[in-house]
C-alpha positions as CSV (number, residue, x, y, z in Angstrom):
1,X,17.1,-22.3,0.0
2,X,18.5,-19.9,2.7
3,X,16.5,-16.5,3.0
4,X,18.3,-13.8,4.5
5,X,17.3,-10.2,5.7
6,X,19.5,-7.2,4.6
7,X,19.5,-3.2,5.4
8,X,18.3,-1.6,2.2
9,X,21.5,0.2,0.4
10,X,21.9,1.2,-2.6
11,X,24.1,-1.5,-4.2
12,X,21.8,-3.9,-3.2
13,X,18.8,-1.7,-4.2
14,X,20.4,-1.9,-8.1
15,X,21.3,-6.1,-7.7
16,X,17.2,-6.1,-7.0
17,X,16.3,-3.4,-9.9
18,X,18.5,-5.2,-12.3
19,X,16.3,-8.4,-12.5
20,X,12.6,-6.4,-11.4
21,X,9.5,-8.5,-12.8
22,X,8.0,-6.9,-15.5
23,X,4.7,-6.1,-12.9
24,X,7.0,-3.8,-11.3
25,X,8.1,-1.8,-14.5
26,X,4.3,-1.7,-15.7
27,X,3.6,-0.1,-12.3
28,X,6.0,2.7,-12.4
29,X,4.8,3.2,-16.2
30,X,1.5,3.4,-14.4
31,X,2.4,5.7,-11.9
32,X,4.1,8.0,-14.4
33,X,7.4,7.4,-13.1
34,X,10.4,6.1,-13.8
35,X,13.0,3.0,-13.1
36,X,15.3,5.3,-12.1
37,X,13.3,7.8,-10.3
38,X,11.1,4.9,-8.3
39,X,15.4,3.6,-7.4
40,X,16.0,7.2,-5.5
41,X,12.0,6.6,-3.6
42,X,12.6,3.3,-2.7
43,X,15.8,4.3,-1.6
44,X,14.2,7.8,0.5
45,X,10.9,5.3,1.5
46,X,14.2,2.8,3.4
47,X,15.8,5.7,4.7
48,X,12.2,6.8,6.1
49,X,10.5,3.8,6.6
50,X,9.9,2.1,10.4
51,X,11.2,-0.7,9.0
52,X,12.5,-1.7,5.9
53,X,15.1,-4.4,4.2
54,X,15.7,-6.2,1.3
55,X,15.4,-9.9,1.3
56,X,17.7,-12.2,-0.4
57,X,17.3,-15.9,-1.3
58,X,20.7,-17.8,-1.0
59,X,22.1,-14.2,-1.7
60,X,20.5,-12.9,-4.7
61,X,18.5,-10.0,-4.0
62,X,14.5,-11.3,-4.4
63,X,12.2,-8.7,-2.9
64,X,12.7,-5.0,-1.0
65,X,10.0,-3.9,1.2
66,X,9.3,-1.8,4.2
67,X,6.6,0.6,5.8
68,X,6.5,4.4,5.6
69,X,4.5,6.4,8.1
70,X,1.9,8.8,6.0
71,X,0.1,11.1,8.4
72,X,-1.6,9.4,10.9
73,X,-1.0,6.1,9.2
74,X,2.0,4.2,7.2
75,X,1.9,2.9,3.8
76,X,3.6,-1.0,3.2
77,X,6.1,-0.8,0.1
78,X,7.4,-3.3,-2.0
79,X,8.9,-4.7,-5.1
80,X,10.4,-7.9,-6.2
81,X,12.1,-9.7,-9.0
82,X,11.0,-12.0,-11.5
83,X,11.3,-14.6,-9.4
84,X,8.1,-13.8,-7.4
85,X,6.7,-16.6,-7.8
86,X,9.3,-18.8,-7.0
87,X,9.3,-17.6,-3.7
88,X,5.8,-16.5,-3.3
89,X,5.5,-18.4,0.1
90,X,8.4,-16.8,1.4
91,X,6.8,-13.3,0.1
92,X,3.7,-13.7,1.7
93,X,4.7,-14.9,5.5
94,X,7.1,-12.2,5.2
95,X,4.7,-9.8,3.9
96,X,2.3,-11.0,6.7
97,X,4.8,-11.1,9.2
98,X,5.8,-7.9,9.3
99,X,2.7,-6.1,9.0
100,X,1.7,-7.4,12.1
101,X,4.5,-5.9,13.7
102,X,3.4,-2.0,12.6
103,X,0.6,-0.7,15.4
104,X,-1.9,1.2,13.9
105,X,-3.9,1.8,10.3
106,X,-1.6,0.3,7.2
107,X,-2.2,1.0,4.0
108,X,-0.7,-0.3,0.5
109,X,-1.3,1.4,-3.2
110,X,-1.6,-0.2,-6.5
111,X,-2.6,0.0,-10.5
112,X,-3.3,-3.9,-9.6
113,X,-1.4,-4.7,-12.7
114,X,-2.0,-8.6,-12.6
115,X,-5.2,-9.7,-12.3
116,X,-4.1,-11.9,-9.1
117,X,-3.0,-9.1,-7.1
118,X,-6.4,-8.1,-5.1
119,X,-5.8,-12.1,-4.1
120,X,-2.4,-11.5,-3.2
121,X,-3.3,-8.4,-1.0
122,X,-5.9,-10.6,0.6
123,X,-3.1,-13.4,1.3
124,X,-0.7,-10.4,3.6
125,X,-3.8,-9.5,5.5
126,X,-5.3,-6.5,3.7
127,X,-8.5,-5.8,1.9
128,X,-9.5,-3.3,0.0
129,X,-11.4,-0.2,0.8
130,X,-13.3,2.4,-0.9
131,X,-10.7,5.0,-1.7
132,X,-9.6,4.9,-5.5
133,X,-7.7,7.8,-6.6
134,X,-5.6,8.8,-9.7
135,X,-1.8,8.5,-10.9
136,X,0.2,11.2,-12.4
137,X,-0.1,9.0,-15.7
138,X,-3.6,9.0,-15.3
139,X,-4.4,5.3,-14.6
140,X,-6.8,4.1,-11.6
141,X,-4.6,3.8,-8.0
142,X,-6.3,1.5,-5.2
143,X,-5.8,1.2,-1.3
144,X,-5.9,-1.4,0.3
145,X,-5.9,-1.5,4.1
146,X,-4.9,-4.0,6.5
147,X,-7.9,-6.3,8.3
């Protein structure tokens, strides 16, 4: 398997959205958003981010992430297809890898829709904290920052 690194555009953006695990459409449910309108803030959080990219597995689109500065911090974001788990080592070094590179506090935000995903956190370096606030659909939203 060949893994290659790609600048996040928006025909790549909709190869990625087109196959989206069914976590990732739970979450924007969640969030009280929709597929299309989480396309156009993944797209603004690329155009913002310090660094951001979508990351293909022998050219097919398998996971889009990047960090977004947020006041005096950035927030990690990220999405992938329903082939996370086929490639959930390559997910997490990459994950791992480039959080390291950020300087400074880094957050991420979830509805933790699986119940594997405070573990998965864990496994890219962060840990949760005590922050918990609320969606615009009303559901729980957790923080987790990076050790």
């Amino acid at each position: 398997m060949t893994y290659t690194e790609h600048p996040v555009t928006p025909e790549l953006l909709a190869r990625l959205w087109a196959n989206l695990w069914d976590r990732g459409k739970t979450e924007f449910e969640r969030w009280g958003s929709s597929m299309d309108e989480e396309f156009h803030r993944f797209l603004t959080y690329a155009e913002n981010a310090t660094q951001s990219a979508i990351f293909c597995a022998d050219g097919a689109p398998v996971l889009v992430a990047g960090i977004c500065p947020e006041g005096n911090a950035a927030f990690t974001f990220m999405e992938a297809t329903q082939d996370f788990e086929r490639h959930y080592v390559f997910i997490v070094r990459t994950l791992r890898r480039r959080s390291k590179t950020h300087k400074g506090t880094l957050y991420i935000y979830s509805v933790l829709i699986h119940p594997l995903a405070e573990k998965f956190f864990h496994s890219i370096g962060y840990e949760r904290d005590e922050w918990v606030g609320q969606t615009a659909a009303k559901w729980p939203l957790y923080r987790f920052k990076r050790k």
